[in-house]
Structures are given as C-alpha cells and as structure tokens.
C-alpha positions in Angstrom: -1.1 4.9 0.2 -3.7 3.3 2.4 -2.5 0.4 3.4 -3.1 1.5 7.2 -7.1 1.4 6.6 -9.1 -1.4 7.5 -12.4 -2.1 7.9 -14.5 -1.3 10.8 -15.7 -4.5 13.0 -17.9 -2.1 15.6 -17.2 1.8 15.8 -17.3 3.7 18.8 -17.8 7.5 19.0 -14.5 7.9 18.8 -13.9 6.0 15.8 -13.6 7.8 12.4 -15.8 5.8 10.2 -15.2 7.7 6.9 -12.3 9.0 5.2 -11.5 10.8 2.6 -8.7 10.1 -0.2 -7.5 12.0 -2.6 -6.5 10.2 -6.5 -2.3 10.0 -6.6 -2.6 8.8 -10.1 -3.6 10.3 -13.6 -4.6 7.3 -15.4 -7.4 6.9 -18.5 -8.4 3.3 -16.9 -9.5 5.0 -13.4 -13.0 7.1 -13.3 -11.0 10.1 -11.2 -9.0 12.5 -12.0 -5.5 13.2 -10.4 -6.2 15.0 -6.8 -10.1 14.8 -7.2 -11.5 13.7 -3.9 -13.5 10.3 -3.3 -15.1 8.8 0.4 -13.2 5.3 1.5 -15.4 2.7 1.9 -13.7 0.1 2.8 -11.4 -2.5 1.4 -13.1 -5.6 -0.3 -13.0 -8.9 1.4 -11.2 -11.7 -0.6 -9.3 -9.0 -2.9 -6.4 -7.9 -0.9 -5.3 -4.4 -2.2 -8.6 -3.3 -3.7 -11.3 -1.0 -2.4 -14.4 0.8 -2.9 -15.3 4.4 -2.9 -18.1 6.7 -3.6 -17.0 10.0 -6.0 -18.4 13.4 -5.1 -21.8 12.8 -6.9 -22.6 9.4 -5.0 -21.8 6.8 -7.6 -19.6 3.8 -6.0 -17.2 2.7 -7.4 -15.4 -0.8 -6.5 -12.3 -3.2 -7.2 -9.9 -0.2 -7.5 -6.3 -0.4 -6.4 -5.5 1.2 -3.3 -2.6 2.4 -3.6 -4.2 4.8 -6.6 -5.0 7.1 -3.1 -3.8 8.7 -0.7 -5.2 10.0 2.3 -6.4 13.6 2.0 -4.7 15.8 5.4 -7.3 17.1 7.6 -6.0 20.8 6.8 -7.1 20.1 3.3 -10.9 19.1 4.0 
C-alpha cells in the first residue's frame, strides 16, 4: 500500500521525487497487469485515496486507487 506517499511541497537533493510501484491487484477494470511496473505521480488533491501514474510507455493514467500498488523494493529496480 502507499498510504506513506505524499506529495512533494519543494524537493531537496536529497528528496526522492519519483517512485516506482508495482500493480498488487489482477483486475479487468485497471489498465495494468498484476506486478507490471508504473511511475507514482502523486496523489490527487480533493480525492483522498486516488492517484496518478505514468505506465512504461508514458501514458498517464489518473483516479486509480492506491492501494492497487505497492511500492516496488529498491533490489527489484
């Protein structure tokens, strides 16, 4: 789940300012498959619990649950 990630007000050089998630869910209503890999980009304001990301390609993608990801481990990138 990614309830932990928020948006960015101001990054630093030490902030991470993308993440990567992986799908937790194998569903025919999302556009991803179970473990295929997407970019964070932040969750939307005004829609508590929903988010957009960008899929391998580019295409974004928005109003999508968060907790259909998970955070992909750094080992795994």
């Amino acid at each position: 789940m990614i309830d932990e990630l928020k948006l960015y007000k101001k990054p630093d050089s030490s902030t991470k300012i993308c993440t990567l998630l992986v799908c937790t869910v194998n569903s025919p209503y999302l556009p991803f498959k179970l473990g295929e890999h997407v970019l964070w980009l932040g969750e939307i304001p005004g829609m508590n619990g929903h988010c957009a990301v960008a899929d391998t390609i580019g295409r974004v993608h928005w109003a999508l649950h968060n907790h259909d990801f998970g955070i992909l481990p750094e080992d795994k990138i």
